[in-house]
Every structure is written in C-alpha cells, then in structure tokens.
N, C-alpha and C positions, 0 to 999 in steps of 0.2 A: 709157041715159038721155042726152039731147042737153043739153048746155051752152049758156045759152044766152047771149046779146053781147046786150052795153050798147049804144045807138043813142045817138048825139050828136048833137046838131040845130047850125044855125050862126045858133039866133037868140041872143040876147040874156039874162045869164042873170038879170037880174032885180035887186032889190033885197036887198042884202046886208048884213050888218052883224060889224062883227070884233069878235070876244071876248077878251076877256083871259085869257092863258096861265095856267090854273088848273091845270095837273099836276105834279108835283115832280120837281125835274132827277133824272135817272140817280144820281148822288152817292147823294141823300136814301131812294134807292127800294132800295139794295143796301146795310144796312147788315153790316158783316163784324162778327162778332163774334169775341170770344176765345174760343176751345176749349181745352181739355183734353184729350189722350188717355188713355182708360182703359180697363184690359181687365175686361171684363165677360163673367159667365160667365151665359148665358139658357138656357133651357129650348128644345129641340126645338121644340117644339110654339108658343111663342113667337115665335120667330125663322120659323119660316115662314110665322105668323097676318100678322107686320110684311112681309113679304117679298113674301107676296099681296096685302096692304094697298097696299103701294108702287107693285106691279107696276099693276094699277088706277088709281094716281095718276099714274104716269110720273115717281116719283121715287124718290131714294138710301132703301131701308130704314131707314139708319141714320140717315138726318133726320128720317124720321119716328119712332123712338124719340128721337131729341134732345127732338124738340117735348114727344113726352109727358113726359119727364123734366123738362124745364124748366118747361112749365103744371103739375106736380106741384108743383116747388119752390117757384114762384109763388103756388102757391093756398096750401099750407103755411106758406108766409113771411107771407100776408096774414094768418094767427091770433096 
C-alpha cells in the first residue's frame, strides 16, 4: 500500500480565526492517586479473563482490576 504526501501549495491560507485553549494542562489530566498495597488471592481463571482483558486494551491487568474494585466501592458507597 503506497503512502501517500501532503502537497502544500505557496498560496495564501486564508481566513483564520484563533480559539481559546479549551484542554486541561497536563497537571489536571494525570491525577496520581493514593494506593494501597494488598495481597489478594484470585482465581485462575480470573486473573487470566483480566490479563486478556488488558492484553486488548494495551494496559497493566492490575489497573484494570483497580478500576473494577473502585467503580464497585463507588457504586456501593452511593446506597
């Protein structure tokens, strides 16, 4: 499959107008939170459902069990 190239002309680019920076600094976008470490004992069968989960997402396993653990606590906290 051939890639193909942007062509740029040397006219004029026109009528422009600038926007106001609407995205949230780096800071706001990475919030670190407090962990805990804990050992937790999972089922086989588990640990590799989240593992293949992960693997698909291009992310740590064990963030994706954080998440579920914490939207549980969440939702439970909300009753």
């Amino acid at each position: 499959m051939k890639k193909s190239t942007v062509k740029y002309s040397k006219g004029e680019i026109g009528r422009v107008r600038i926007v106001e920076d609407f995205l949230p600094s780096p800071e706001q976008l990475v919030l670190r939170e407090d962990n805990v470490k804990v050992t937790l004992s999972l089922s086989q069968r588990s640990v590799d459902f989240f593992k293949r989960a992960a693997a698909k997402q291009k992310v740590p396993y064990q963030r994706m069990i954080r998440a579920l653990v914490d939207a549980y606590a969440e939702k439970q906290g909300a009753k």
